[in-house]
C-alpha positions as CSV (number, residue, x, y, z in Angstrom):
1,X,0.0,0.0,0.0
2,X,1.1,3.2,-0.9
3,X,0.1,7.3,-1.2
4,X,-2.2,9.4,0.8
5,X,-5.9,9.2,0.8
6,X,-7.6,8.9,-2.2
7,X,-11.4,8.0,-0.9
8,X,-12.5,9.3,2.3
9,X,-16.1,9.0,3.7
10,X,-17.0,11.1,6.6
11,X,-20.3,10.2,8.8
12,X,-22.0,8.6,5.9
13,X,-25.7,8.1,6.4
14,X,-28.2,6.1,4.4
15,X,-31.7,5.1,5.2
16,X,-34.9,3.7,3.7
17,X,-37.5,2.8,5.7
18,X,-35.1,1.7,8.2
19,X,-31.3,2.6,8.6
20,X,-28.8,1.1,6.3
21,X,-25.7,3.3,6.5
22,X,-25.0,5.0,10.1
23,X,-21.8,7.1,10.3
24,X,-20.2,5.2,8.5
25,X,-16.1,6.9,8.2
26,X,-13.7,4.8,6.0
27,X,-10.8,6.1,4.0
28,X,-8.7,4.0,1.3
29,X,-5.1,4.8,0.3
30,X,-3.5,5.3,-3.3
31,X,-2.5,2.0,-4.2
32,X,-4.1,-0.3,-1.4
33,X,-6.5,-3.2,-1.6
34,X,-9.1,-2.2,0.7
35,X,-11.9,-5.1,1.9
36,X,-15.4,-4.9,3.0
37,X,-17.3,-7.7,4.7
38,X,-20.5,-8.6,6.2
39,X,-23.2,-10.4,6.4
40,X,-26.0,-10.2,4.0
41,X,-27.7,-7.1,4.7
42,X,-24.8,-5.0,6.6
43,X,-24.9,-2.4,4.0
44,X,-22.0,-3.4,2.2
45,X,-24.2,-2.7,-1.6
46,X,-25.8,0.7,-0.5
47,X,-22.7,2.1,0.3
48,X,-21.2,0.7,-3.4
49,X,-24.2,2.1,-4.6
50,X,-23.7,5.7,-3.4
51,X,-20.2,5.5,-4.4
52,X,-20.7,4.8,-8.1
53,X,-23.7,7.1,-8.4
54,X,-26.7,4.6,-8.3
55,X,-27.8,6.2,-4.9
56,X,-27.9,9.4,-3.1
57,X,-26.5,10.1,0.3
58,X,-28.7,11.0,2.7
59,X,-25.8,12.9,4.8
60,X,-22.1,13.0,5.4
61,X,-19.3,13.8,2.9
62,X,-17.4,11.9,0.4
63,X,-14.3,13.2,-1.5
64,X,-11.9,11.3,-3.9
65,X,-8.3,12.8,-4.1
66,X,-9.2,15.8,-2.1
67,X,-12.1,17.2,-4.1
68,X,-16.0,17.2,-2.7
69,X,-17.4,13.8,-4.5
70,X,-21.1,14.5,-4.9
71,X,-22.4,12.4,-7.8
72,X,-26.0,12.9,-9.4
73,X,-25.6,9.6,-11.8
74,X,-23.6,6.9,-13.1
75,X,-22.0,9.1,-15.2
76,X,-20.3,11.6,-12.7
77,X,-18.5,8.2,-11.1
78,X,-17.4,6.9,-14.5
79,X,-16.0,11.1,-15.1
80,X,-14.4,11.4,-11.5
81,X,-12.5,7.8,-12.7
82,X,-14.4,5.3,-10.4
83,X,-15.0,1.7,-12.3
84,X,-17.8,-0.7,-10.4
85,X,-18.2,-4.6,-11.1
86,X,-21.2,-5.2,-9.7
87,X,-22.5,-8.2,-8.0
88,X,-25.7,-8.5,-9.8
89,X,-24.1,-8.5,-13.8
90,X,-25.0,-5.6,-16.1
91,X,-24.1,-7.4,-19.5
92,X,-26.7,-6.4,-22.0
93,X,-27.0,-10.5,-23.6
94,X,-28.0,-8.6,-26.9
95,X,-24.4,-7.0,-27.9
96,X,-21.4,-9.0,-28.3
97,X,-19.4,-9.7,-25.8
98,X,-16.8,-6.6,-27.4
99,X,-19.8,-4.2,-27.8
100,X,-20.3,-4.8,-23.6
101,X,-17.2,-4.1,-22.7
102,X,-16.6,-0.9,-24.9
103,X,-19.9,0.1,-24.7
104,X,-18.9,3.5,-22.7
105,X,-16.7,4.6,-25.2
106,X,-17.1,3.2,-28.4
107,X,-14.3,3.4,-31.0
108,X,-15.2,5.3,-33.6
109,X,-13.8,6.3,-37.5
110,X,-15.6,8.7,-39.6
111,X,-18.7,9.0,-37.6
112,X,-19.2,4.8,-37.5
113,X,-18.3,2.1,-35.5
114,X,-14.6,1.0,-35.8
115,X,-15.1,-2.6,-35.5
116,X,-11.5,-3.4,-36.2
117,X,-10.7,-1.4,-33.4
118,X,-13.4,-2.4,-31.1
119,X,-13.3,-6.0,-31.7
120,X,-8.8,-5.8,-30.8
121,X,-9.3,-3.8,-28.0
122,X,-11.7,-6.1,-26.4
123,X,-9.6,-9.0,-27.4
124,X,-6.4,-7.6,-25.1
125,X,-8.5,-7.5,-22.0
126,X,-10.1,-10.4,-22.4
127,X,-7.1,-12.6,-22.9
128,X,-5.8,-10.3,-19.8
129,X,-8.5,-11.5,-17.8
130,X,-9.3,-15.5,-19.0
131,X,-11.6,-15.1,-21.8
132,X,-9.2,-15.7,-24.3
133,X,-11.2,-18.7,-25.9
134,X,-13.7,-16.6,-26.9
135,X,-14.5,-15.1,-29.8
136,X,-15.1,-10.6,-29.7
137,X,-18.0,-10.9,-32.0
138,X,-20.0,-13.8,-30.1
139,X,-23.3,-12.9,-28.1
140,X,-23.3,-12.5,-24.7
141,X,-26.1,-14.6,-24.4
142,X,-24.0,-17.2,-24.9
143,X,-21.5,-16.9,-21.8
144,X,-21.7,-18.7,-18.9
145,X,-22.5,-17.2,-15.4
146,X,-18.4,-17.5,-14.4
147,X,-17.7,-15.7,-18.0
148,X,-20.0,-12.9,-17.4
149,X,-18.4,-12.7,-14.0
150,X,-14.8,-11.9,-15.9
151,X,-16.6,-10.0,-18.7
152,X,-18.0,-7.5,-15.6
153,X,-14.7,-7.4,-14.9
154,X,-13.0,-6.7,-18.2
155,X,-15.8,-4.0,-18.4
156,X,-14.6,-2.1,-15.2
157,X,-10.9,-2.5,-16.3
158,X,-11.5,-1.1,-19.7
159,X,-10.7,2.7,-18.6
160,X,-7.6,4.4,-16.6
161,X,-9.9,4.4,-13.6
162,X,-8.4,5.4,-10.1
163,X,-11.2,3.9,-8.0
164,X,-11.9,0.6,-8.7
165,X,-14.7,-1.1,-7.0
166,X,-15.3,-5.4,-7.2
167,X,-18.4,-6.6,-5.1
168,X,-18.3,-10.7,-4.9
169,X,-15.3,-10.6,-7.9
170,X,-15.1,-14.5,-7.5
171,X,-18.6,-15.8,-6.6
172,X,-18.7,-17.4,-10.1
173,X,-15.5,-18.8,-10.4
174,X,-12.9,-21.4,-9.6
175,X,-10.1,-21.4,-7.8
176,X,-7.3,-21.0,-10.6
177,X,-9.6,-18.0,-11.8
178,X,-9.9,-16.5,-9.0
179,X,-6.0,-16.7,-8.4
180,X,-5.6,-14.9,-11.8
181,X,-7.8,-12.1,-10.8
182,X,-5.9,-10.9,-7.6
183,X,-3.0,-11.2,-9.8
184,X,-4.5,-8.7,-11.7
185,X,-5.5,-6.7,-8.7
186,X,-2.3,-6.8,-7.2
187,X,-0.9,-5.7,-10.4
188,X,-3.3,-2.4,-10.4
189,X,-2.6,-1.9,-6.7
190,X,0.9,-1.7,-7.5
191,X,-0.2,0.9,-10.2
192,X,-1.6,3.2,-7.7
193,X,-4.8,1.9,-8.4
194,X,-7.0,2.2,-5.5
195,X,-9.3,-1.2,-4.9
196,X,-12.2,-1.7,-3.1
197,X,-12.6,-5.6,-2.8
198,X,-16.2,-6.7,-1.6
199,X,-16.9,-10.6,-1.0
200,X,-18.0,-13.3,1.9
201,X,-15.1,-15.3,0.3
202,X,-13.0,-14.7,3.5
203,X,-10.0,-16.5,2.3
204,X,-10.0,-14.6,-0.6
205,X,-9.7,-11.2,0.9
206,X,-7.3,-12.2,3.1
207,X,-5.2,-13.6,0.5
208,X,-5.9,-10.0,-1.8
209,X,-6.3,-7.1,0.8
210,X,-4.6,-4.8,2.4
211,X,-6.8,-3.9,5.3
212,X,-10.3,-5.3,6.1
213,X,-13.3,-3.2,7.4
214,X,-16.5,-5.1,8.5
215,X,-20.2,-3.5,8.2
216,X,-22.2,-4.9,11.1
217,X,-26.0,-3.6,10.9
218,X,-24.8,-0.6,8.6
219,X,-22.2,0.6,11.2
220,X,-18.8,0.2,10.5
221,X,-17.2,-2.0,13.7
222,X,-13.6,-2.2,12.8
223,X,-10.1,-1.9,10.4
224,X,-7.9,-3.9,10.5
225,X,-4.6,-5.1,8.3
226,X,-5.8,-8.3,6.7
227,X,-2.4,-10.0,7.6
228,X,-3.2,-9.3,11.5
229,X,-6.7,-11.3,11.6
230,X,-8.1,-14.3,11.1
231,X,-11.2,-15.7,9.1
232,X,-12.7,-16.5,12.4
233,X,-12.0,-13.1,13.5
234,X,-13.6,-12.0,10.6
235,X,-16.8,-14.2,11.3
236,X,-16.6,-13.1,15.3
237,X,-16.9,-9.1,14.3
238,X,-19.3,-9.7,11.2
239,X,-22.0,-11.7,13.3
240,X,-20.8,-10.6,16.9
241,X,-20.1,-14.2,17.9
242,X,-18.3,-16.8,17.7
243,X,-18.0,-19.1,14.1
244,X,-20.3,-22.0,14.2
245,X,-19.4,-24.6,11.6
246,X,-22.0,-27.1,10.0
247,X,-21.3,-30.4,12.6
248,X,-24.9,-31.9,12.2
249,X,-24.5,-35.0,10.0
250,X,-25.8,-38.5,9.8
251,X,-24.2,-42.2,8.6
252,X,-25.6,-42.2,4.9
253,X,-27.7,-45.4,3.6
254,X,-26.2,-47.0,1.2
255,X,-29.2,-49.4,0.5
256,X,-31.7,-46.4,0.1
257,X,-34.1,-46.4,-2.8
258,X,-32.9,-44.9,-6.2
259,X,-35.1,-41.6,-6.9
260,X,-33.5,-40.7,-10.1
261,X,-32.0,-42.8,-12.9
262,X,-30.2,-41.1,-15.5
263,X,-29.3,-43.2,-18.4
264,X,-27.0,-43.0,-21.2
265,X,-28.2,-39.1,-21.2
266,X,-26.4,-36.6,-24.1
267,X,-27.2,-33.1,-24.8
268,X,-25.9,-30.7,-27.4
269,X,-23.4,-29.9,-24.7
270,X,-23.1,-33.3,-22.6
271,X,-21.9,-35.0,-26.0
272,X,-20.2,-38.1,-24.0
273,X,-22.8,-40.5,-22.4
274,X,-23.9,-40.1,-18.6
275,X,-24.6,-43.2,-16.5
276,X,-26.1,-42.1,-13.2
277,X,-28.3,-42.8,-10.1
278,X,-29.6,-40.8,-7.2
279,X,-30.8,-42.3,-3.7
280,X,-33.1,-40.3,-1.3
281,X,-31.5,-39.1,1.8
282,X,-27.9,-38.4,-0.3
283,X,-26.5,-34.8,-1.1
284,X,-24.1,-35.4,-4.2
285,X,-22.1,-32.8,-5.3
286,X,-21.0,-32.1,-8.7
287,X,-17.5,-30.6,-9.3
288,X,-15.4,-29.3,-11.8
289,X,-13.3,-26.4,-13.7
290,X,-15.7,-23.6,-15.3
291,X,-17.6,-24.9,-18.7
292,X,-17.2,-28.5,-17.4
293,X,-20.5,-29.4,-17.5
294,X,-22.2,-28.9,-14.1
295,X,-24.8,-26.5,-14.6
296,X,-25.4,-28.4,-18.3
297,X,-26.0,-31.2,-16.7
298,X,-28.3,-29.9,-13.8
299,X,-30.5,-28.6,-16.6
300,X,-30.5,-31.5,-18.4
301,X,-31.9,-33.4,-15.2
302,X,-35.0,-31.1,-14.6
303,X,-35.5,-31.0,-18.4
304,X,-34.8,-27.5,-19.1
305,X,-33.0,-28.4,-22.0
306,X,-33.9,-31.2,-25.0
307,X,-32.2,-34.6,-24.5
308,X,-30.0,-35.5,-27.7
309,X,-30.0,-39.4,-26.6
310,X,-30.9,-41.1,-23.1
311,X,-33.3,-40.7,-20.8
312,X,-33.5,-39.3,-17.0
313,X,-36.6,-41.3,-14.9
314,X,-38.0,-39.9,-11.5
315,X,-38.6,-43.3,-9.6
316,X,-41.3,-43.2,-7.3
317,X,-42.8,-46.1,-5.1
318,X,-41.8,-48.3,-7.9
319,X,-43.3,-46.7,-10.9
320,X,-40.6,-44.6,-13.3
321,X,-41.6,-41.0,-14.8
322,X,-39.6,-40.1,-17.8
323,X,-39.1,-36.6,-17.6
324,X,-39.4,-34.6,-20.8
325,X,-39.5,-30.9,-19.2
326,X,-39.2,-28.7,-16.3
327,X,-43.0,-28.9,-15.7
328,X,-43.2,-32.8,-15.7
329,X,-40.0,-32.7,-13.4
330,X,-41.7,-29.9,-10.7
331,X,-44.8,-32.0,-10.9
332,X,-42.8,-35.0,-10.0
333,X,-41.2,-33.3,-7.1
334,X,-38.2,-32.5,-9.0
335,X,-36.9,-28.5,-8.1
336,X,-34.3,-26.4,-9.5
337,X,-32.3,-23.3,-8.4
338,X,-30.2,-21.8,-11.3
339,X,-26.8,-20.6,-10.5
340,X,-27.8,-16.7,-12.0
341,X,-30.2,-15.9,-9.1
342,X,-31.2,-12.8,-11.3
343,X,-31.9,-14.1,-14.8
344,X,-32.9,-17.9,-13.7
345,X,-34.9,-17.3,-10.7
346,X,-36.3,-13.9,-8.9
347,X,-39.6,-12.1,-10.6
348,X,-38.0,-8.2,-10.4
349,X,-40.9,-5.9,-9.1
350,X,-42.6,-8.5,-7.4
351,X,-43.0,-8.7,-3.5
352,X,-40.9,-11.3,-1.3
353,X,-44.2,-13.5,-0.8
354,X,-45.0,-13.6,-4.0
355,X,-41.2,-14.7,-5.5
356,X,-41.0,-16.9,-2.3
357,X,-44.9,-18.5,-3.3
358,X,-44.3,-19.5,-6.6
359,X,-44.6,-22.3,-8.1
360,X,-46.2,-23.6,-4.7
361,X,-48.6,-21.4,-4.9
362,X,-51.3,-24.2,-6.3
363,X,-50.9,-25.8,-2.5
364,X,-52.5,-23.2,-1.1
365,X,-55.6,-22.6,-3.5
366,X,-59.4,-23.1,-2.3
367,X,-61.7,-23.1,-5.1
368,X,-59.3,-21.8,-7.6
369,X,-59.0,-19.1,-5.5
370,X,-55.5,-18.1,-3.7
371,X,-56.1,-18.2,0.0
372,X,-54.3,-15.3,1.2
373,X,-54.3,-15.9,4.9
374,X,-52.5,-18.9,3.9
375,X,-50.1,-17.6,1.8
376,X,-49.1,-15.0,4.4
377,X,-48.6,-17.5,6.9
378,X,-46.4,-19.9,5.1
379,X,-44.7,-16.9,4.5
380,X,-43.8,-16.0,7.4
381,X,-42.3,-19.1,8.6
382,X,-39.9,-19.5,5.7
383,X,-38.7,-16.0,6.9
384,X,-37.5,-17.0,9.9
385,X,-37.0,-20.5,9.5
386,X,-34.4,-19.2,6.9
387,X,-33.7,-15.7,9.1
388,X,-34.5,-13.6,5.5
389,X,-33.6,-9.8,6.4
390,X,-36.4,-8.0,5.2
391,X,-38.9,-4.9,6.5
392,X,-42.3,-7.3,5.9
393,X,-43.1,-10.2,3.0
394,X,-44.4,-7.3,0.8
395,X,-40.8,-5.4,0.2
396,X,-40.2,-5.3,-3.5
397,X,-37.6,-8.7,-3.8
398,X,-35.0,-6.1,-5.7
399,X,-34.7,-4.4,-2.1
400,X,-33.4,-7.1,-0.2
401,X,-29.3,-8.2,-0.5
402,X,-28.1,-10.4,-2.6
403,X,-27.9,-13.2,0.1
404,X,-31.3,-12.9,1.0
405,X,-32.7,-12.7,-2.4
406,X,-30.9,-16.2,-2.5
407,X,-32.7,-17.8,0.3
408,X,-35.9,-16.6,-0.6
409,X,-35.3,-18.5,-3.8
410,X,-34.1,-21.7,-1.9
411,X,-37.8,-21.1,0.4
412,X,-39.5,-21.1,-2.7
413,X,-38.7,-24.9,-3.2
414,X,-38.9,-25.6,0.9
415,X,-43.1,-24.4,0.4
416,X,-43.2,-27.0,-2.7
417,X,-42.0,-29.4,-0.3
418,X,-39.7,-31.0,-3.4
419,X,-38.5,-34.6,-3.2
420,X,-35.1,-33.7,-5.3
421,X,-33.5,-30.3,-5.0
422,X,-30.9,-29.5,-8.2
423,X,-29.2,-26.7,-6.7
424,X,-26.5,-24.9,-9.0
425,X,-23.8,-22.5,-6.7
426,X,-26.8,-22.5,-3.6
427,X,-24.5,-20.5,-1.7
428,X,-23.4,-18.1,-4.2
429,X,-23.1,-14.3,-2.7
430,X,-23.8,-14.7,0.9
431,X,-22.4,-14.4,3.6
432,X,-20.1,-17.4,5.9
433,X,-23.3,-17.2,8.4
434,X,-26.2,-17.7,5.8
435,X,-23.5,-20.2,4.4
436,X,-23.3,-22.5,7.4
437,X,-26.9,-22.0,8.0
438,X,-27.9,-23.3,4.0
439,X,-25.3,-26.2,4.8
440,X,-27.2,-27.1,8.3
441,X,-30.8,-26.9,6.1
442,X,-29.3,-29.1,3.3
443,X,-28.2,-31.7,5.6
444,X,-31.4,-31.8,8.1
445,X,-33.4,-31.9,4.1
446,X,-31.3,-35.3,3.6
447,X,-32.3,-36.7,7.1
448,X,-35.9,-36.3,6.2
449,X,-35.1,-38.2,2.9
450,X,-34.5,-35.5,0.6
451,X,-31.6,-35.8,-2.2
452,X,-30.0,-33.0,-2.8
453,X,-28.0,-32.6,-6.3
454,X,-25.6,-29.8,-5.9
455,X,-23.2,-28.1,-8.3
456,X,-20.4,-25.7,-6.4
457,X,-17.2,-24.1,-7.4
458,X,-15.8,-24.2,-3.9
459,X,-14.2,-27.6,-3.6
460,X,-14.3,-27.4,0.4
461,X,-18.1,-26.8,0.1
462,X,-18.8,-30.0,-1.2
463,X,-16.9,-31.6,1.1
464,X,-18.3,-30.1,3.9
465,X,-21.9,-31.5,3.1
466,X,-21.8,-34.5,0.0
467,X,-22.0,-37.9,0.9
468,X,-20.9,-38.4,-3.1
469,X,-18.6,-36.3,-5.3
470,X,-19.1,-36.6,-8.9
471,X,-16.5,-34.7,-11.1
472,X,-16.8,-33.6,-14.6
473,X,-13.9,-32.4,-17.1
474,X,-14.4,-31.0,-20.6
475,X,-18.3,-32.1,-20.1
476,X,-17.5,-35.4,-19.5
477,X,-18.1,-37.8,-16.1
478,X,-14.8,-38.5,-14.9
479,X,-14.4,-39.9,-11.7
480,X,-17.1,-40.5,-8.8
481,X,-16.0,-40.0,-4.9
482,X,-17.2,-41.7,-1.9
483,X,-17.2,-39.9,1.1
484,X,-14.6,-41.4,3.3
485,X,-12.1,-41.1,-0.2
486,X,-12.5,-37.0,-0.7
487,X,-9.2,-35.5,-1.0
488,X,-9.5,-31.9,-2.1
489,X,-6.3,-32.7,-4.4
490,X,-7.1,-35.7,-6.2
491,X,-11.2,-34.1,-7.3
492,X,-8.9,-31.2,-8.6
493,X,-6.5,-33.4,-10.5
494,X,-9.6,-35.6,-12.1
495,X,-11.4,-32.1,-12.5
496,X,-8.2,-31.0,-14.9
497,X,-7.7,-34.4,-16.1
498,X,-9.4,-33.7,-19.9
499,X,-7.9,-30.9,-20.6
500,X,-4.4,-32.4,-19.3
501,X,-5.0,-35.5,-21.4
502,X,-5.9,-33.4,-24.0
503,X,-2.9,-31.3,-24.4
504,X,-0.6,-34.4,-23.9
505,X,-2.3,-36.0,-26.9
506,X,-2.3,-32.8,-29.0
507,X,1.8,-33.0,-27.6
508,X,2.5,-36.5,-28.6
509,X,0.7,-35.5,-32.1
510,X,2.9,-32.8,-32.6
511,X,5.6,-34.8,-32.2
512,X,5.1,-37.4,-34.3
513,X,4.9,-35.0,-37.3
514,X,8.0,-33.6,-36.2
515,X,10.3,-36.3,-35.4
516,X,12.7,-37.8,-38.5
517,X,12.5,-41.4,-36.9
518,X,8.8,-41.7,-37.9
């Protein structure tokens, strides 16, 4: 860390029907990494918000290098040199992926579009940040969620910005990725970039930062160097207690009944056969490098996309229900939670009952007729039974954090009381609390009987709750893990193993042509 102040925030205060921001003073350094945890709902995205120009203050005083910061819009943050990767992505899936990331400044030659220009600039950052396998011109529509994730961040890095903010940088992405963005980070830092580093990833920002500063309730507790704390001290001033860990577990049957039978199944992009059964009262986890096939195949099981061969049968007291689409498998007590909570998942403009109701809303219809009462009261219960942070069930679901928006998705499927949860990153964006707390729900689930299919880019997440471990590589099932054989080294090697095997084929190719002996 280097420089004098660049940001400081004096007694910032932000409220809407309640207080979210309550003298809150922080100041960041030219050139230093600055965290900022909490727990789902500490105020951590209204104060990112004020900063790049979404919202207003409601009183205190920013300034950025010395000067009065008082931005009316977007705009006046992008002028004052302030970049923002936002947790919730702002990709517009109608340009390409080069249009997105220029789309502030445009290159332009005699009044028109230079594409030539556009389409090479893009292509520099986005071999700088991981997307070099991907063609400029392609749709966004196209990208996966971890994709987007680096596009948001190519986006943010496309301008000499002093100020750069990252809220959850890494919830979409694997470790190696993850590793290649702080090396970009540290890189700006050494710049004099300023960084402000948001995330619930606690090893990550202790592996990035500088200095940590934790929101509790919208009040700003403490600072601290990152390289004089701890994760659990982290946890202790985020929650005001001590860590609890998920320790609630049962021996799992092994003789249980098979639930789902997946056979021979092949998609347009699960080309390789899949061979698979699911017992009740199992969690199974699916692992693997980005694009590997875990959320392709999750869809694939609830029928969201057309099987190109196979079939996937919900077995039930004997009889077997092939399922052809998502409203066969929902009837058949099949659910699903996409891994974009925003695009796969929440009904914007809608209330928290309402996103929380549907599609279980038919349980609790008299004559046709919703019964209200009902619905309020079911409500209710899934918001505390899953401690959702909100003023009342009728606050607009775009209000609440991103964590909570995320267990009001995973309630949704708790009031369908669904046989088989498919559950695609169900802890991405919250914070370690919610995250032991969805841990402790998905194992008490499986001791009711439940099976619980999960997909995760956290490696230590699955092994926390699975009972089984199945890894995929280059869309292909690789390797299955029992419990007692999990070794966080040996799913990554498997998880690598296509592409390794790919490039020593390509290798042993190569030299063949090459050698004179052949």
């Amino acid at each position: 860390m280097t420089g004098s102040a660049r940001l400081t925030i004096s007694n910032l205060n932000k409220a809407f029907a309640a207080p979210v921001l309550i003298g809150v003073n922080l100041k960041i350094a030219r050139g230093e990494v600055h965290a900022i945890v909490g727990e789902n709902g500490a105020g951590k995205s209204t104060l990112v918000n004020i900063l790049a120009g979404n919202l207003r203050k409601d009183g205190g005083e920013i300034s950025l290098d010395g000067n009065i910061y008082e931005p009316q819009g977007p705009r006046d943050a992008y002028t004052a040199g302030i970049a923002c990767a936002a947790q919730e992505l702002s990709s517009i899936e109608t340009l390409s992926v080069a249009e997105n990331i220029a789309l502030r400044a445009l290159p332009q030659k005699n009044f028109v579009i230079d594409r030539g220009a556009l389409n090479a600039n893009a292509l520099k950052l986005m071999q700088r940040v991981g997307l070099q396998n991907i063609d400029p011109t392609s749709s966004t529509e196209a990208l996966s969620l971890a994709d987007r994730q680096l596009l948001e961040f190519a986006k943010a890095i496309s301008f000499d910005c002093q100020l750069l903010i990252l809220d959850e940088p890494t919830a979409a992405l694997t470790a190696p990725q993850a590793d290649h963005l702080h090396s970009i980070i540290a890189d700006l830092a050494a710049a004099g970039k300023s960084i402000i580093y948001i995330s619930h990833r606690l090893d990550d920002v202790l592996d990035v930062a500088d200095n940590v500063s934790v929101l509790r309730d919208g009040e700003l507790v403490v600072t601290t160097a990152a390289k004089q704390t701890s994760v659990s001290d982290l946890v202790e001033e985020m929650t005001g207690r001590n860590q609890i860990t998920s320790t609630a577990r049962r021996d799992y049957v092994s003789d249980a009944g098979v639930v789902l039978d997946v056979t021979c199944l092949t998609t347009n992009d699960l080309p390789h056969p899949i061979d698979l059964t699911f017992k009740s009262g199992e969690i199974v986890g699916l692992a693997g490098l980005a694009g590997a096939g875990r959320s392709e195949l999750l869809s694939a099981l609830f029928g969201l996309v057309p099987l190109t061969g196979g079939t996937v049968k919900r077995m039930n007291n004997g009889a077997a229900h092939v399922v052809l689409n998502a409203g066969q498998a929902v009837r058949n007590g099949i659910a699903y939670l996409g891994e974009d909570r925003q695009s796969m998942g929440l009904f914007p403009g809608q209330s928290l009952l309402t996103n929380m109701m549907v599609p279980g809303s038919a349980d609790i219809r008299t004559l046709q007729c919703i019964d209200h009462k009902r619905e309020r009261d079911a409500g209710t219960k899934l918001v505390e039974k899953l401690t959702i942070r909100c003023q009342n069930l009728t606050q607009d679901i775009r209000q609440l954090s991103g964590g909570n928006q995320q267990k009001a998705l995973i309630a949704r499927w708790l009031h369908r009381d669904s046989d088989i949860l498919l559950l695609d990153e169900p802890t991405r964006g919250v914070d370690v609390g919610t995250k032991n707390a969805i841990y402790d729900l998905l194992i008490s689930l499986r001791q009711k009987g439940k099976t619980i299919i999960m997909a995760s880019s956290e490696i230590d997440e699955l092994t926390t709750v699975c009972d089984r471990i199945l890894v995929l590589s280059d869309r292909k099932l690789v390797r299955s893990f029992e419990r007692n054989d999990f070794s966080e080294q040996d799913i990554l090697t498997a998880a690598f193993s296509e592409f390794t095997a790919s490039v020593e084929n390509q290798s042993t190719s190569d030299s063949r042509v090459a050698s004179p002996l052949r």
